[in-house]
ROVOLO-129078 format. One record per residue (C-alpha): residue in three letters; x, y, z. Coordinates in pm, whole numbers, plus 50000, padded with zeros to 5 digits. Layout:
ROVOLO-129078
ALAXYZ
...
This chain:
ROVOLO-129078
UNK455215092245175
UNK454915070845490
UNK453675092445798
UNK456135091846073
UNK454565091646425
UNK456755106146725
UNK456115090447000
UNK457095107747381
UNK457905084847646
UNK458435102647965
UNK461745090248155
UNK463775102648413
UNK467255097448438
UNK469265089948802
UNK472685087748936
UNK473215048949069
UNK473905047449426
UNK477195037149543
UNK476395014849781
UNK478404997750021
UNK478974967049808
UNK479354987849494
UNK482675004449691
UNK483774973449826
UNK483544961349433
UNK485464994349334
UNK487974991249599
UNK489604961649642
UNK491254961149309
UNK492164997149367
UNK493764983849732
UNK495604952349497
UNK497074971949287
UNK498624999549580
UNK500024970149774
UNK501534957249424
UNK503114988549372
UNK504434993649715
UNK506114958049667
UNK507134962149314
UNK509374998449500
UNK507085023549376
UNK506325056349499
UNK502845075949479
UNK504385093449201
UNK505155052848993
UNK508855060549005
UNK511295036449134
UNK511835047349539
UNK514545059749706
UNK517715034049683
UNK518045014250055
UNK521225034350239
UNK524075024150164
UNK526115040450479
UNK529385027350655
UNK528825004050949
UNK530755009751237
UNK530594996251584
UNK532844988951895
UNK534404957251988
UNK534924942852290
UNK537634963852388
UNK536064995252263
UNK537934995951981
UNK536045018151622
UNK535634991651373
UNK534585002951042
UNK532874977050807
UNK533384992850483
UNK530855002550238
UNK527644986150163
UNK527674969650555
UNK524424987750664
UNK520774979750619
UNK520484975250268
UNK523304943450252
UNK521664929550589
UNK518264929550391
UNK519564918650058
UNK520854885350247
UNK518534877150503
UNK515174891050285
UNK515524899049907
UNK515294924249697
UNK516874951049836
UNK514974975049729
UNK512484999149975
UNK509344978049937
UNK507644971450293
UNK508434936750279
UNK511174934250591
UNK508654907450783
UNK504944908550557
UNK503914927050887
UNK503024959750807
UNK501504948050460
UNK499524923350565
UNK497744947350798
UNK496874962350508
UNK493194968550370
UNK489544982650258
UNK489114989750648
UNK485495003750621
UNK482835008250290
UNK479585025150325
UNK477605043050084
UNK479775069649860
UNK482875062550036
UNK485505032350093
UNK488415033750339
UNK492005020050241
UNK494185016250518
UNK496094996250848
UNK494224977251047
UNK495634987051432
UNK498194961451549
UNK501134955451776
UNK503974944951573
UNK505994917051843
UNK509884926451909
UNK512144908751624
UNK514304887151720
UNK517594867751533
UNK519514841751704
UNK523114844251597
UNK525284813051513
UNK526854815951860
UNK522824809652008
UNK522614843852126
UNK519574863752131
UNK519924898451931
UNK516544924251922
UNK516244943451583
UNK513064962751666
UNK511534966452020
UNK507004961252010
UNK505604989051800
UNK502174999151618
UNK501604990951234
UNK500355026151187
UNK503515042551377
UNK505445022051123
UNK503665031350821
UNK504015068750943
UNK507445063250983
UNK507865052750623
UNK506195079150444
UNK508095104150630
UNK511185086450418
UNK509665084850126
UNK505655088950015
UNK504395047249896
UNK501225050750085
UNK498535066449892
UNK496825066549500
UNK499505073349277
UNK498505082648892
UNK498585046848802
UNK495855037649146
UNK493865067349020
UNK493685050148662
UNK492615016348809
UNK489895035249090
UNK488335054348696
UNK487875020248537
UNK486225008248821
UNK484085034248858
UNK483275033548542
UNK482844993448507
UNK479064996348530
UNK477045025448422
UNK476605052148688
UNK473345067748543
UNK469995050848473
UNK466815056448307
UNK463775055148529
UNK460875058348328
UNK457815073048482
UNK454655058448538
């Protein structure tokens, strides 16, 4: 019978560091795929959100006079003409979206969020040439709390969590050292 020889190597085993290009590597397609499901109308929980209102319009003509509109006048029939779907996705004007990203990466940890901004006052001209204000100046993060006070899109949803795993897990997180 052959003689078996064992053979000890010593080694040492170490966690990889996450450093600040690993996370930026880790989080950006984690940040793709949250802004893809906030513009697909998905909540951090992957359901479908909350239906745009569908309220009665009134207002006052010129002799002060309550007009009703009738159903399906108020925000979400305004958006589904001027800027389809109409469905609650964050896409009224690409503003508060495109503020949108890894903000700051360093080692262990990557920040997803708004880049501070001043969204301008909207404007529409009417046919007639006047000059009607939608929204008056106001900050991208203001705006994004606003929204998730309506309904929760902001934030890693089971589906975000699944994507930030694979990532994580992309490249091996533990190495052998061996010892000299």
């Amino acid at each position: 019978m052959d003689s078996v020889k064992t053979r000890i190597i010593k080694a040492r085993f170490h966690v990889v560091e996450f450093t600040p290009q690993r996370m930026l590597e880790i989080s950006k397609p984690v940040f793709d795929h949250i802004k893809s499901r906030i513009q697909q109308g998905q909540n951090v929980r992957d359901a479908n959100a909350m239906p745009l209102s569908m309220k009665y319009r009134e207002r006052y003509d010129k002799t002060g006079r309550l007009i009703r509109l009738g159903a399906d006048r108020g925000y979400r029939a305004w958006k589904a003409k001027r800027f389809p779907p109409a469905i609650r996705n964050w896409r009224l004007t690409g503003f508060t979206l495109g503020r949108m990203g890894v903000l700051a990466v360093g080692a262990f940890r990557a920040t997803i969020g708004f880049a501070e901004a001043i969204r301008p006052a909207m404007t529409i001209t009417g046919k007639t040439g006047r000059v009607f204000y939608l929204a008056r100046a106001i900050s991208v993060n203001t705006i994004v709390s606003r929204l998730q006070i309506i309904e929760p899109m902001f934030g890693l949803s089971p589906s975000d969590r699944e994507v930030f795993i694979n990532q994580v897990f992309s490249k091996p997180i533990i190495a052998q050292r061996r010892a000299a």
